[in-house]
C-alpha positions, -999 to +999 in steps of 0.1 A: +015-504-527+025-532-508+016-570-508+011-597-492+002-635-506-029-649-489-013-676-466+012-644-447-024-622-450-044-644-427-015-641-401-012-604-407-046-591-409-044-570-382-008-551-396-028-543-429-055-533-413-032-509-393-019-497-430-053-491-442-063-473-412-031-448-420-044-442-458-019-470-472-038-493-495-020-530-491-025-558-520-033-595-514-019-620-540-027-654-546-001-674-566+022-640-575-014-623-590-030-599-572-063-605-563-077-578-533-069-550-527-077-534-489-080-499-492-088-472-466-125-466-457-139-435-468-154-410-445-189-414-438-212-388-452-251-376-440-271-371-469-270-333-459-236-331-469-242-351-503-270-322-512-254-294-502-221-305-523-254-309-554-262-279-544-228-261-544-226-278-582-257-265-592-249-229-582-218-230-603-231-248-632-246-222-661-273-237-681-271-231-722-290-201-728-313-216-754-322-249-728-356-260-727-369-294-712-397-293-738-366-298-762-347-330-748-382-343-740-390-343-778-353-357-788-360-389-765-336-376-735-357-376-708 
């Protein structure tokens, strides 16, 4: 990862922005310790896509055979 102290960050901030955008994430330090980190943005996501990957989870997750919701209800789970 590379750095860059605060004072050279404020002139630079469009440079590590450039780095983000290609997947690089760049450190700010303050004093020789780092202290941010700027890190690429993830991709946004519809909330479609966040319930079908659930859903896609769910199909491949097996429930114990002897699972009852009457049963983690009584142990406090739920």
């Amino acid at each position: 990862m590379r750095t860059f102290g605060l004072f050279e960050a404020r002139r630079k901030l469009p440079e590590i922005v450039e780095h983000a955008a290609r997947g690089e994430s760049v450190g700010i330090t303050r004093e020789g310790k780092l202290v941010a980190i700027v890190v690429p943005a993830r991709p946004e996501s519809s909330l479609r896509d966040i319930f079908a990957d659930i859903e896609a989870i769910r199909k491949h997750t097996k429930r114990p055979g002897n699972f009852k919701v009457k049963h983690l209800i009584e142990e406090g789970r739920i």
